[in-house]
C-alpha positions as CSV (number, residue, x, y, z in Angstrom):
1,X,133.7,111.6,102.3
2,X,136.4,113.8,100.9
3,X,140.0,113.7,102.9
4,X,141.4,116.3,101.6
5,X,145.1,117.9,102.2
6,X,146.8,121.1,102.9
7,X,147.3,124.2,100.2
8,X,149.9,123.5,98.2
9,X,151.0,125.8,95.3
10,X,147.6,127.3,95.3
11,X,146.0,123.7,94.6
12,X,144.2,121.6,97.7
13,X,144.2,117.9,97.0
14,X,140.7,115.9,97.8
15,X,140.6,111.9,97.6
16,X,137.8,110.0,97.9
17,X,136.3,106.4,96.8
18,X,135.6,108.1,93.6
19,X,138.9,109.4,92.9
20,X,141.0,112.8,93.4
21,X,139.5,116.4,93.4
22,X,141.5,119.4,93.6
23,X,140.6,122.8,94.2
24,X,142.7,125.8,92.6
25,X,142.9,129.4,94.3
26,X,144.6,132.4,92.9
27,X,147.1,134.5,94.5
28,X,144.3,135.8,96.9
29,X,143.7,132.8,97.9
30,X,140.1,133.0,96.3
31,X,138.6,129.6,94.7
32,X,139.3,129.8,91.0
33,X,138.1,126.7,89.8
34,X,137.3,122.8,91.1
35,X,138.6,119.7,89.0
36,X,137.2,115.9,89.5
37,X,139.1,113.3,88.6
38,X,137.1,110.4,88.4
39,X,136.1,108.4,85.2
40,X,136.3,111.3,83.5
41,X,138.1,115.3,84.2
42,X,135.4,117.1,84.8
43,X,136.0,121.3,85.9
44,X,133.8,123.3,87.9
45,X,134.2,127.3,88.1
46,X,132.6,128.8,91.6
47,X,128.7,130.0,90.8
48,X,129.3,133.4,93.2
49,X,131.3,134.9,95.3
50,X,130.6,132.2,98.3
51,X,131.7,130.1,96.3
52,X,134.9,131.2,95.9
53,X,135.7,130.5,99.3
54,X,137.6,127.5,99.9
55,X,135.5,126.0,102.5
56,X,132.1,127.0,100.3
57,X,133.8,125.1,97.4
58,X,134.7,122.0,99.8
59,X,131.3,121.6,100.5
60,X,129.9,121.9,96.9
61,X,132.5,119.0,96.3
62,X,131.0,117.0,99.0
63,X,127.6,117.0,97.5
64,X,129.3,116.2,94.2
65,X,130.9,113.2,96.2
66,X,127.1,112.0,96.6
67,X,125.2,113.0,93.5
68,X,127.9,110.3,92.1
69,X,126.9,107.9,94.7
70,X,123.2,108.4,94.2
71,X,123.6,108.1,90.1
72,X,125.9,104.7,91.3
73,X,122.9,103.7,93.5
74,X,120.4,104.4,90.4
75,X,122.2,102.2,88.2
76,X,123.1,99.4,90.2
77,X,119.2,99.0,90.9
78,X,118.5,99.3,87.4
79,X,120.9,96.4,86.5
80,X,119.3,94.6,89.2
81,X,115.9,94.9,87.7
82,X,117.1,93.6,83.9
């Protein structure tokens, strides 16, 4: 789950148990680009036009948020089975 705060100098701040996200707009307020910050910066552009809408990008980070989880979930069973 991603808590995420109000705009802000055309940047939205996400946190979750992974770490921060933020989401940039331009002066249109359209969805310019999505940053992760967790072990490493990682930068995400919007694929189409939906995605350039903030809530659009929201949920793209959401599913993010659990392809982590599910790659967590891979290797902690993996270690398990060594």
């Amino acid at each position: 789950m991603i808590v995420w705060n109000k705009l802000r100098d055309r940047h939205i701040l996400g946190k979750s148990d992974h770490g921060e996200l933020w989401i940039r707009v331009d002066q249109t307020g359209k969805v310019t680009c999505l940053y992760t910050m967790f072990d490493t910066k990682e930068k995400f552009l919007p694929d189409d036009e939906e995605e350039e809408k903030v809530e659009v990008m929201k949920l793209r980070a959401e599913y993010i948020i659990e392809r982590v989880e599910f790659i967590k979930r891979l290797e902690s069973l993996n270690n398990q089975r060594l």
